[in-house]
PyMOL Python script that loads the backbone (N, CA, C, O; Angstrom):
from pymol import cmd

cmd.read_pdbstr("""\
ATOM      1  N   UNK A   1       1.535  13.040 -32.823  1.00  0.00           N
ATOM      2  CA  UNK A   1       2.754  12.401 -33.276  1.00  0.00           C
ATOM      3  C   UNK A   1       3.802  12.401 -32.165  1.00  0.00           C
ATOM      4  O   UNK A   1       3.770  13.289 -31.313  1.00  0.00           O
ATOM      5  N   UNK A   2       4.833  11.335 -32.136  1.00  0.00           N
ATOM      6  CA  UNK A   2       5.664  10.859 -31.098  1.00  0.00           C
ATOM      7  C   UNK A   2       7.025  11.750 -31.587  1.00  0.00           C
ATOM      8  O   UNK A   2       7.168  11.918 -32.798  1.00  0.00           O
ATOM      9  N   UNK A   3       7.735  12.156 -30.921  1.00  0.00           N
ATOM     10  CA  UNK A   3       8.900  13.089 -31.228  1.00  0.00           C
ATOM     11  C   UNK A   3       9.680  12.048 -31.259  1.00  0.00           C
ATOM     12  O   UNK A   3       9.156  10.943 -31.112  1.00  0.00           O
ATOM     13  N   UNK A   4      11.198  12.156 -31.468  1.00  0.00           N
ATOM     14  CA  UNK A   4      12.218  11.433 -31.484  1.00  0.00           C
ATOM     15  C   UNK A   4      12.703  10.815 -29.911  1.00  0.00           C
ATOM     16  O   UNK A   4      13.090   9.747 -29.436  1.00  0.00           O
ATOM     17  N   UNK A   5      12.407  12.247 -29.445  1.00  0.00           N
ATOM     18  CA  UNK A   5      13.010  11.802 -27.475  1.00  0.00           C
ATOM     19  C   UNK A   5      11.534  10.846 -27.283  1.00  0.00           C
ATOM     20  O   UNK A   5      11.507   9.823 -26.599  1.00  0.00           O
ATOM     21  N   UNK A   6      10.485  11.333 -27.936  1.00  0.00           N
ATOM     22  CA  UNK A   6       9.738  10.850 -26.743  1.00  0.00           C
ATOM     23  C   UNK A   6       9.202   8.864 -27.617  1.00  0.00           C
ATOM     24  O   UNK A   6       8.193   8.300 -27.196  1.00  0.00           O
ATOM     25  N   UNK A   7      10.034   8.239 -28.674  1.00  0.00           N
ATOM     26  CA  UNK A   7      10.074   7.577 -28.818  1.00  0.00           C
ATOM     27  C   UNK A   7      11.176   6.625 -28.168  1.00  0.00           C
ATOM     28  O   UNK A   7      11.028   5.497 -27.697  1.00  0.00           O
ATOM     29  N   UNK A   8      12.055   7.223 -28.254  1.00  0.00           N
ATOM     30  CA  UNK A   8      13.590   6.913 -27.209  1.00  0.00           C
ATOM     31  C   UNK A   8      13.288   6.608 -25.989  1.00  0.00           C
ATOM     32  O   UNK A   8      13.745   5.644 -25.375  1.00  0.00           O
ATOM     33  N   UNK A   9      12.325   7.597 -25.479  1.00  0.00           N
ATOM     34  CA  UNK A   9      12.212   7.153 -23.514  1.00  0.00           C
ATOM     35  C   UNK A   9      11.061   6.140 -23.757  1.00  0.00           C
ATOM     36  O   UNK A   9      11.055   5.348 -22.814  1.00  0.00           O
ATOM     37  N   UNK A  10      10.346   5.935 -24.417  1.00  0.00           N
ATOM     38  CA  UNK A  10       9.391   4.661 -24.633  1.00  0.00           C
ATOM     39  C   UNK A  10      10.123   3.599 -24.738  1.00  0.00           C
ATOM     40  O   UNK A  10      10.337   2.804 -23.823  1.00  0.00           O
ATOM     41  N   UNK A  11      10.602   3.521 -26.014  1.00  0.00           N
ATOM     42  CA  UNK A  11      11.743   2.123 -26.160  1.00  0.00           C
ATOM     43  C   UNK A  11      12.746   1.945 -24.619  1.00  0.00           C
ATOM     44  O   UNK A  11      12.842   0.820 -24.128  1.00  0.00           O
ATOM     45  N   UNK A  12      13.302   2.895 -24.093  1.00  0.00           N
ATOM     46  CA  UNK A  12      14.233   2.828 -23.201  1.00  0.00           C
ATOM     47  C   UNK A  12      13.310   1.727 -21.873  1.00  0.00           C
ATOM     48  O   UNK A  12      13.734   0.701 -21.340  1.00  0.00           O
ATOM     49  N   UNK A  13      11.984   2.426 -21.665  1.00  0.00           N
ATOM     50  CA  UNK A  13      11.229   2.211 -20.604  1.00  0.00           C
ATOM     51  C   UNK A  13      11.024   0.326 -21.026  1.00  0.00           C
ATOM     52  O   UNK A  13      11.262  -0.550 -20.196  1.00  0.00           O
ATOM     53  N   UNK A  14      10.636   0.095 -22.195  1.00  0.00           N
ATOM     54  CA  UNK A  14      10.266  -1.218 -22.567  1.00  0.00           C
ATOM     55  C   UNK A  14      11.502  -1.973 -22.157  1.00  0.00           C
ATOM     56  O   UNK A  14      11.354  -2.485 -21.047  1.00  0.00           O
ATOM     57  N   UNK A  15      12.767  -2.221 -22.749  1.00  0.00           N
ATOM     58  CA  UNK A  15      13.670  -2.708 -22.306  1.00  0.00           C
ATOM     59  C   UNK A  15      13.434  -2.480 -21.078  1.00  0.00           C
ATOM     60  O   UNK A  15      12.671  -3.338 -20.637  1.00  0.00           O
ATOM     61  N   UNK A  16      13.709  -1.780 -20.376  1.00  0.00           N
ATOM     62  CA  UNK A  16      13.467  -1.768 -18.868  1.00  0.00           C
ATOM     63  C   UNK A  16      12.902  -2.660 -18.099  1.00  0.00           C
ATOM     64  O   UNK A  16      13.456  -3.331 -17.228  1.00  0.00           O
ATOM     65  N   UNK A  17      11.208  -2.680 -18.582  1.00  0.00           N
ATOM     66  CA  UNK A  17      10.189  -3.156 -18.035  1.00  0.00           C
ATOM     67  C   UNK A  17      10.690  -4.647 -18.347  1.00  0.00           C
ATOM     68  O   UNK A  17      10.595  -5.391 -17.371  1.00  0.00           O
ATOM     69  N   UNK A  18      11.327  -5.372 -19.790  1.00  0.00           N
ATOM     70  CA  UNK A  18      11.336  -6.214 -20.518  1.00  0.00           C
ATOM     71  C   UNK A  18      12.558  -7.158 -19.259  1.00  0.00           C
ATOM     72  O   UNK A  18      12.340  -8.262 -18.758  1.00  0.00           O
ATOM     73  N   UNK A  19      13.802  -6.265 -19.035  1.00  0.00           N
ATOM     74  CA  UNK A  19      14.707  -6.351 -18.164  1.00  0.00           C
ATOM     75  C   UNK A  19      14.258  -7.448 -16.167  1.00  0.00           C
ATOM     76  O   UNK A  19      14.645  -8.201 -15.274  1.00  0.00           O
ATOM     77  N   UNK A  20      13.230  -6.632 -16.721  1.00  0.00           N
ATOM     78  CA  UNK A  20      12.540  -6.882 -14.854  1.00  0.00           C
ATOM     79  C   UNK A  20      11.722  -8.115 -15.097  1.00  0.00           C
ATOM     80  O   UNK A  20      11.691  -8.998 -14.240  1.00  0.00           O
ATOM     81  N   UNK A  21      10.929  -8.238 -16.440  1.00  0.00           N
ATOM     82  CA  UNK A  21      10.313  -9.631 -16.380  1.00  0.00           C
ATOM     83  C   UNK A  21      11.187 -10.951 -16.429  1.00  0.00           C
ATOM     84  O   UNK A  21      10.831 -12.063 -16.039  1.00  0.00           O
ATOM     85  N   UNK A  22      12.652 -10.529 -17.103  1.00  0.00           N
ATOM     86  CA  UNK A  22      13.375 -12.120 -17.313  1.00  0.00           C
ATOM     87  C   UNK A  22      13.884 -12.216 -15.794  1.00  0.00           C
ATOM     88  O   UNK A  22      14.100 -13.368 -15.420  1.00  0.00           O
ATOM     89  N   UNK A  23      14.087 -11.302 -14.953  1.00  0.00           N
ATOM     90  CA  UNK A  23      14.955 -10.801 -14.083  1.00  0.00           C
ATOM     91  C   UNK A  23      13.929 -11.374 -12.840  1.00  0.00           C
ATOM     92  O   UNK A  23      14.430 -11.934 -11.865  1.00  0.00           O
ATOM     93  N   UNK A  24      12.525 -11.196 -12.951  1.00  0.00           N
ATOM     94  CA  UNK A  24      11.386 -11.973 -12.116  1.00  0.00           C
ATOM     95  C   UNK A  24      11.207 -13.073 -12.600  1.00  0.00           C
ATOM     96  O   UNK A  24      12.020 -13.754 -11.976  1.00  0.00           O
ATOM     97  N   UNK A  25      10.651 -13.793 -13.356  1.00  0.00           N
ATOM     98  CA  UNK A  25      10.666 -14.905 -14.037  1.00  0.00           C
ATOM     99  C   UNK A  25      11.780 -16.128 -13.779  1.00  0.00           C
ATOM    100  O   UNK A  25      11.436 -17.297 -13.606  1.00  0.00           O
ATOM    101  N   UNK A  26      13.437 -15.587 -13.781  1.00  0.00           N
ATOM    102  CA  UNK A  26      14.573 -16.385 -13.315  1.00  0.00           C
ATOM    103  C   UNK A  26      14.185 -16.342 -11.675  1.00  0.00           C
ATOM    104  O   UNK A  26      14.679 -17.277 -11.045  1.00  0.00           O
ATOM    105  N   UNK A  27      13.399 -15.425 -10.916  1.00  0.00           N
ATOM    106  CA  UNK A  27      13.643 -15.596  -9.493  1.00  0.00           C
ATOM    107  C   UNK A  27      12.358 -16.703  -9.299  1.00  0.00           C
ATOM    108  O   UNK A  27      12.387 -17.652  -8.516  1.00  0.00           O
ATOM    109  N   UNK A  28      11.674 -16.491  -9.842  1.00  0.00           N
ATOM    110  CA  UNK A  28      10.197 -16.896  -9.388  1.00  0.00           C
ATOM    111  C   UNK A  28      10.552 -18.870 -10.063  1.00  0.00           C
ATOM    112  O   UNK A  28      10.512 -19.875  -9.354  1.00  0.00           O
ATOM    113  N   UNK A  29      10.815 -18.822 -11.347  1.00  0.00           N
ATOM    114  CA  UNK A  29      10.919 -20.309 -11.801  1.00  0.00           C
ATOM    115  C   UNK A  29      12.102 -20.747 -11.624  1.00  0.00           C
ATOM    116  O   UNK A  29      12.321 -21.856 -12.111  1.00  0.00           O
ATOM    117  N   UNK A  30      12.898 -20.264 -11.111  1.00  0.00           N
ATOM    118  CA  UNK A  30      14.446 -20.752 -10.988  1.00  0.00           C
ATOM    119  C   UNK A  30      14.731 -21.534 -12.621  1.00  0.00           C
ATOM    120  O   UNK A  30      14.943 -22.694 -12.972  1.00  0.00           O
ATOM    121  N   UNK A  31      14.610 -20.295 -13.298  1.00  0.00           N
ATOM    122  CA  UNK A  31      14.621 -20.789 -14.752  1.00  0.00           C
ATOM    123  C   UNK A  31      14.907 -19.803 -15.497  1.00  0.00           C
ATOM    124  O   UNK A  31      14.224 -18.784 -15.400  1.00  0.00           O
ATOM    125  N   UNK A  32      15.895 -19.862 -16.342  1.00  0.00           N
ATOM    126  CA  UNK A  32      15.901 -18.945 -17.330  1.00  0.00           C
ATOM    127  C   UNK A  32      14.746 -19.067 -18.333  1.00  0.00           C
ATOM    128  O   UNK A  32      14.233 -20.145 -18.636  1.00  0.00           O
ATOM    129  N   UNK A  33      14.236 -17.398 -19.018  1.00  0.00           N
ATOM    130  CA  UNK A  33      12.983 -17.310 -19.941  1.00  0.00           C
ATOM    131  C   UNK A  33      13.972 -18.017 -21.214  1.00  0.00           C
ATOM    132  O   UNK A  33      15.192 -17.850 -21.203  1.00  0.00           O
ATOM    133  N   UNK A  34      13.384 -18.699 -22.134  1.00  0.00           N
ATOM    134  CA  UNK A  34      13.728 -19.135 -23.663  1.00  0.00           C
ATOM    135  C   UNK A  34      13.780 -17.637 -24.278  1.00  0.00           C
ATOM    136  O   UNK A  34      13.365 -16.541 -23.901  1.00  0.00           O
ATOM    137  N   UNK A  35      14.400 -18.053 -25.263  1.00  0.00           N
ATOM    138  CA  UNK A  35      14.770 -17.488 -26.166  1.00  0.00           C
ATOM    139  C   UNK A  35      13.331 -17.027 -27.084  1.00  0.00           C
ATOM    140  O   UNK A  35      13.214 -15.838 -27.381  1.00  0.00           O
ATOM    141  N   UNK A  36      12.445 -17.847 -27.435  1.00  0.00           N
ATOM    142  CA  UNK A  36      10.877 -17.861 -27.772  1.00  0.00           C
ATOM    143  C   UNK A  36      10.276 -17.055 -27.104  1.00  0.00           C
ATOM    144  O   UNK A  36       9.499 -16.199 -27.528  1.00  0.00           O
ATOM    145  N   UNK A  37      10.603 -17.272 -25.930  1.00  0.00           N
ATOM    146  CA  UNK A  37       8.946 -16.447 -25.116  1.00  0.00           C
ATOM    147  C   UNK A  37       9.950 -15.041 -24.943  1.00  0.00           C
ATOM    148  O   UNK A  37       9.249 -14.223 -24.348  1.00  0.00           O
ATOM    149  N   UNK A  38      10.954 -14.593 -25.151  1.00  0.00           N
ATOM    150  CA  UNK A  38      11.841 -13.509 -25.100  1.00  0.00           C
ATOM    151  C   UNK A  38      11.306 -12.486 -26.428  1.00  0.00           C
ATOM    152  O   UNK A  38      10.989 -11.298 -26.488  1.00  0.00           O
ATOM    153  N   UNK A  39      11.382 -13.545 -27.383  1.00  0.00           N
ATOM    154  CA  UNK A  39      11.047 -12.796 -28.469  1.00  0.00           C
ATOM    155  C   UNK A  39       9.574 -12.243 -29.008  1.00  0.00           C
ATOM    156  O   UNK A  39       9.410 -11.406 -29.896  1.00  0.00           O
ATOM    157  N   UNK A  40       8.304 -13.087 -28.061  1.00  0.00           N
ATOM    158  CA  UNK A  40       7.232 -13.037 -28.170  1.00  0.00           C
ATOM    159  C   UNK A  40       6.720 -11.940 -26.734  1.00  0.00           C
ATOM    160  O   UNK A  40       5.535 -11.653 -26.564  1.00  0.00           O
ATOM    161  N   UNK A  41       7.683 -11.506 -25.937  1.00  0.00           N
ATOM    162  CA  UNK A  41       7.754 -10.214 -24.896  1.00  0.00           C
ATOM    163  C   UNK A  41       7.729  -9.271 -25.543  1.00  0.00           C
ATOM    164  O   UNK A  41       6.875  -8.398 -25.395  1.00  0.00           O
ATOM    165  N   UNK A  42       9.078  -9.206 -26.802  1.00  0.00           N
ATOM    166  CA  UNK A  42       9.994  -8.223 -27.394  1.00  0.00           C
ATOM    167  C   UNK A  42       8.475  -7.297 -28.435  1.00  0.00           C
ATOM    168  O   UNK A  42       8.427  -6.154 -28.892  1.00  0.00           O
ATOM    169  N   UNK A  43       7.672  -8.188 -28.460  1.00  0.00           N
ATOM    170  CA  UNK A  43       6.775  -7.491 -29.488  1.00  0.00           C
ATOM    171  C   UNK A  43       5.390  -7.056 -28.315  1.00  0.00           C
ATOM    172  O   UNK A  43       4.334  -6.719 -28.850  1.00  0.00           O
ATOM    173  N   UNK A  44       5.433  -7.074 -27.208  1.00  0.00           N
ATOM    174  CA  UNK A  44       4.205  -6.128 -26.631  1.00  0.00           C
ATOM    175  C   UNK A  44       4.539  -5.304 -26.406  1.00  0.00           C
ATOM    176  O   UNK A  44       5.700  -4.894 -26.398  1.00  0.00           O
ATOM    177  N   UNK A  45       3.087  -4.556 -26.019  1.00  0.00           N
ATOM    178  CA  UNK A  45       3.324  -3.081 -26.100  1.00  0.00           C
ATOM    179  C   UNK A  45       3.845  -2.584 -24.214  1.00  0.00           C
ATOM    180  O   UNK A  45       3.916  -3.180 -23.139  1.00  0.00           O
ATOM    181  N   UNK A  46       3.966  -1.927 -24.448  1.00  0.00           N
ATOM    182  CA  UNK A  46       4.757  -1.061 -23.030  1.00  0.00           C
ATOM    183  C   UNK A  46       3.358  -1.815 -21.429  1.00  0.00           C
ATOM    184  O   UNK A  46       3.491  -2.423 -20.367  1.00  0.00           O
ATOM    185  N   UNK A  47       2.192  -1.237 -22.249  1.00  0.00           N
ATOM    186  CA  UNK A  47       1.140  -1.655 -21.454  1.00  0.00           C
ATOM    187  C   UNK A  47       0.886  -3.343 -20.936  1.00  0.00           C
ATOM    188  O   UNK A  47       0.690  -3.865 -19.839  1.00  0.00           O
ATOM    189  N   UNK A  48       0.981  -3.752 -22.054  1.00  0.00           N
ATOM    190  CA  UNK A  48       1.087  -5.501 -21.735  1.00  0.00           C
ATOM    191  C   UNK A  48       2.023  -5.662 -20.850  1.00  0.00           C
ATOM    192  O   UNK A  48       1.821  -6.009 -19.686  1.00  0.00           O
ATOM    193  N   UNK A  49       3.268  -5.385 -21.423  1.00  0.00           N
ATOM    194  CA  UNK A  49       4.872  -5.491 -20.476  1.00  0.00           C
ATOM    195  C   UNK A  49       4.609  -5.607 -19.084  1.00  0.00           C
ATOM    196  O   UNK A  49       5.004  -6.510 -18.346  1.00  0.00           O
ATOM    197  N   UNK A  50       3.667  -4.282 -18.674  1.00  0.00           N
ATOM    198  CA  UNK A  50       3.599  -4.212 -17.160  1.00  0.00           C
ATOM    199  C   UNK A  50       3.082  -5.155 -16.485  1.00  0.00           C
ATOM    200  O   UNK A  50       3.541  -5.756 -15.514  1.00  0.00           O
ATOM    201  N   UNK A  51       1.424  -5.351 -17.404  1.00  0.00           N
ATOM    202  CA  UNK A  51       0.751  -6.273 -16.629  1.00  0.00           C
ATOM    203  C   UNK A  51       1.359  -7.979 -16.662  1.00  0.00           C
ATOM    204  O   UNK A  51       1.072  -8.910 -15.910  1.00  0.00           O
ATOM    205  N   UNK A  52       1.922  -7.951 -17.374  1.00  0.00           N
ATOM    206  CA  UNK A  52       2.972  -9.388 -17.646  1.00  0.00           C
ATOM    207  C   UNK A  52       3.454  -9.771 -16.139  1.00  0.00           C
ATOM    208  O   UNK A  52       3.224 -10.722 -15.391  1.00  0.00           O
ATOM    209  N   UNK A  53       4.430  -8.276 -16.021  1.00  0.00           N
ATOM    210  CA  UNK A  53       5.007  -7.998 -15.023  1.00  0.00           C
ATOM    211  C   UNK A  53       4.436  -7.871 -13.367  1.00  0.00           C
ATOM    212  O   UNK A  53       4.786  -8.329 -12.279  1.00  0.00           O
ATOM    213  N   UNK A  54       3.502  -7.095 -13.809  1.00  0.00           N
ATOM    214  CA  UNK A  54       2.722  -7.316 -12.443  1.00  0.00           C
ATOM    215  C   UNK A  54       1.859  -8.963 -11.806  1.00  0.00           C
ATOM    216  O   UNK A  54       1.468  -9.128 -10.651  1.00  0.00           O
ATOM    217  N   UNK A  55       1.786  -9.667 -12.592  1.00  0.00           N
ATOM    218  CA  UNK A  55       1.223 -10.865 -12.371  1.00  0.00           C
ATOM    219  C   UNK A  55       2.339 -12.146 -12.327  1.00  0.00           C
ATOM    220  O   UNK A  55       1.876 -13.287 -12.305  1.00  0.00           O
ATOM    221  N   UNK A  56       3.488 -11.995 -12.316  1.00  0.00           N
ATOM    222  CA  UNK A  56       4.246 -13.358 -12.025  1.00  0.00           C
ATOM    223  C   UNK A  56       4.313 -13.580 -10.873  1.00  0.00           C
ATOM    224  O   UNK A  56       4.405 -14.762 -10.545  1.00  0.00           O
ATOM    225  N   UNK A  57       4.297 -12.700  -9.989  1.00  0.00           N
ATOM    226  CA  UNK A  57       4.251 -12.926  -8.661  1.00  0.00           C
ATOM    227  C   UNK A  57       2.852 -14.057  -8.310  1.00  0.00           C
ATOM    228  O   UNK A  57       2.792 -14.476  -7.154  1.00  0.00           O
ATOM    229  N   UNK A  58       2.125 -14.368  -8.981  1.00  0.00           N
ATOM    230  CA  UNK A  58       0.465 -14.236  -8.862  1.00  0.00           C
ATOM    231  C   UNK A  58       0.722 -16.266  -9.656  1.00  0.00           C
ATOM    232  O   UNK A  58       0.387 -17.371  -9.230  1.00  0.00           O
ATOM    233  N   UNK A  59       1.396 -15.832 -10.805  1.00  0.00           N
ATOM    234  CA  UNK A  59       1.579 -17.496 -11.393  1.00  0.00           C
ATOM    235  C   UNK A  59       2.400 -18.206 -10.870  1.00  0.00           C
ATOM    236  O   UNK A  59       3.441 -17.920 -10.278  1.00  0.00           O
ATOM    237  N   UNK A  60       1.677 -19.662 -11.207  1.00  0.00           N
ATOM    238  CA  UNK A  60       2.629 -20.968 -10.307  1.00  0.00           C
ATOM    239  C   UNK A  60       3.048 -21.951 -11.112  1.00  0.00           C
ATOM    240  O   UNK A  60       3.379 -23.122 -10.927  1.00  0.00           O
ATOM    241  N   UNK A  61       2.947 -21.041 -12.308  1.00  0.00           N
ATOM    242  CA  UNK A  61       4.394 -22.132 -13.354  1.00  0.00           C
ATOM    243  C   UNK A  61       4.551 -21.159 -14.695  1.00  0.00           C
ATOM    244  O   UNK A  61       3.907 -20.146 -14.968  1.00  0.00           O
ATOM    245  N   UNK A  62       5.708 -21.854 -15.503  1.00  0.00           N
ATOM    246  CA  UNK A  62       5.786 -21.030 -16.769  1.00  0.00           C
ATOM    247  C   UNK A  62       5.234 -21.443 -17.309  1.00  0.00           C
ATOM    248  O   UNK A  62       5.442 -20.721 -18.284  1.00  0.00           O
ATOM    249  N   UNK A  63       4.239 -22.424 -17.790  1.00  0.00           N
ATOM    250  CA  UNK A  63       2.848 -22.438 -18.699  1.00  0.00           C
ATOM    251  C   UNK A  63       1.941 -21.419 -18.061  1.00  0.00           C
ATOM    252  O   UNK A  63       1.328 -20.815 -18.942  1.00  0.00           O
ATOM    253  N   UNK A  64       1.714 -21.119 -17.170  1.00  0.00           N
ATOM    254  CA  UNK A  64       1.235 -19.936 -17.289  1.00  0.00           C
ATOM    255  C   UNK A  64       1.711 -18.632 -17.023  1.00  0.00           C
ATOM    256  O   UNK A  64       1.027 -17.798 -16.429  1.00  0.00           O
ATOM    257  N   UNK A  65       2.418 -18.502 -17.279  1.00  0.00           N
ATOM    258  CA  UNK A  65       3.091 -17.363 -17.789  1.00  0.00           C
ATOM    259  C   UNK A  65       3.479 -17.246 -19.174  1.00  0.00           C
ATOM    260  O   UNK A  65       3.533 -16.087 -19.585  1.00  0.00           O
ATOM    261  N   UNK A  66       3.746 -18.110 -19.947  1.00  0.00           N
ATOM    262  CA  UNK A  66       3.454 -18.391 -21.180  1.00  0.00           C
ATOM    263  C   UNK A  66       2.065 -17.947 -22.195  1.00  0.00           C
ATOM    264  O   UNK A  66       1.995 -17.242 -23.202  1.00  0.00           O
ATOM    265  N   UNK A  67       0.938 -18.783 -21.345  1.00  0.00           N
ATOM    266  CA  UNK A  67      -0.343 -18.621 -21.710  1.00  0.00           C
ATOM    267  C   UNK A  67      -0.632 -17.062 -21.507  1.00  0.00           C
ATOM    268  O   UNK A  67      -0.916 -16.473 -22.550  1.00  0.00           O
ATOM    269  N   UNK A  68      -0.610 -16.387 -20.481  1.00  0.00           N
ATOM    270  CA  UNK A  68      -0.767 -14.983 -20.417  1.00  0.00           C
ATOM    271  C   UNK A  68      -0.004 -14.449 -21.527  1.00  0.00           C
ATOM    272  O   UNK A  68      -0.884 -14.043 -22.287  1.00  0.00           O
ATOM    273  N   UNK A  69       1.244 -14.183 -22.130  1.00  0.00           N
ATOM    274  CA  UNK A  69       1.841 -13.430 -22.801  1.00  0.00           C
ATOM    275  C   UNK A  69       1.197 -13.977 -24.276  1.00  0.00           C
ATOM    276  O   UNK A  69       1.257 -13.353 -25.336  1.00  0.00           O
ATOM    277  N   UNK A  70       0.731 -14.958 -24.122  1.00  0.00           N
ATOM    278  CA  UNK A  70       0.133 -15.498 -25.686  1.00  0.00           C
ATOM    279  C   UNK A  70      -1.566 -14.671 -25.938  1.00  0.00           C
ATOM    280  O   UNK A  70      -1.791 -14.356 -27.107  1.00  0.00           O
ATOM    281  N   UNK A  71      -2.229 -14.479 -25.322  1.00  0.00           N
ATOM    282  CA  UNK A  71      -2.956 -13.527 -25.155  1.00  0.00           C
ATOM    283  C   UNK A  71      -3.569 -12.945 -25.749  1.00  0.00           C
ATOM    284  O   UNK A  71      -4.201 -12.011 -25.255  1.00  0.00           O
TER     285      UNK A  71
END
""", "prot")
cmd.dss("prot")
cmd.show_as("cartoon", "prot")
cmd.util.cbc("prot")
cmd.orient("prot")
């Protein structure tokens, strides 16, 4: 079972991670993320987040970056 802190530094870390994908995503597409694909981030898990994260560098449009988070 997850304690209270150690649900807190999880959630904290997600925002985080969540923070760095709109934050890559605006550099990489010279585009702000929608509001949609924000909310369809908001529900992976910490683990997805990363690899989301680790691969925009890697995609050459927001359909696919889209398609990955749909997954």
């Amino acid at each position: 079972m997850k304690t209270t802190a150690d649900q807190l530094r999880e959630e904290g870390r997600k925002e985080e991670v969540i923070e760095s994908i709109k934050l890559m995503y605006e550099m990489k597409f010279n585009n702000k993320i929608s509001e949609e694909l924000i909310k369809v981030i908001e529900n992976l898990s910490v683990e997805k987040l990363q690899k989301v994260r680790s691969m925009i560098p890697k995609m050459d449009s927001p359909d696919t970056f889209e398609e990955f988070i749909r997954e």
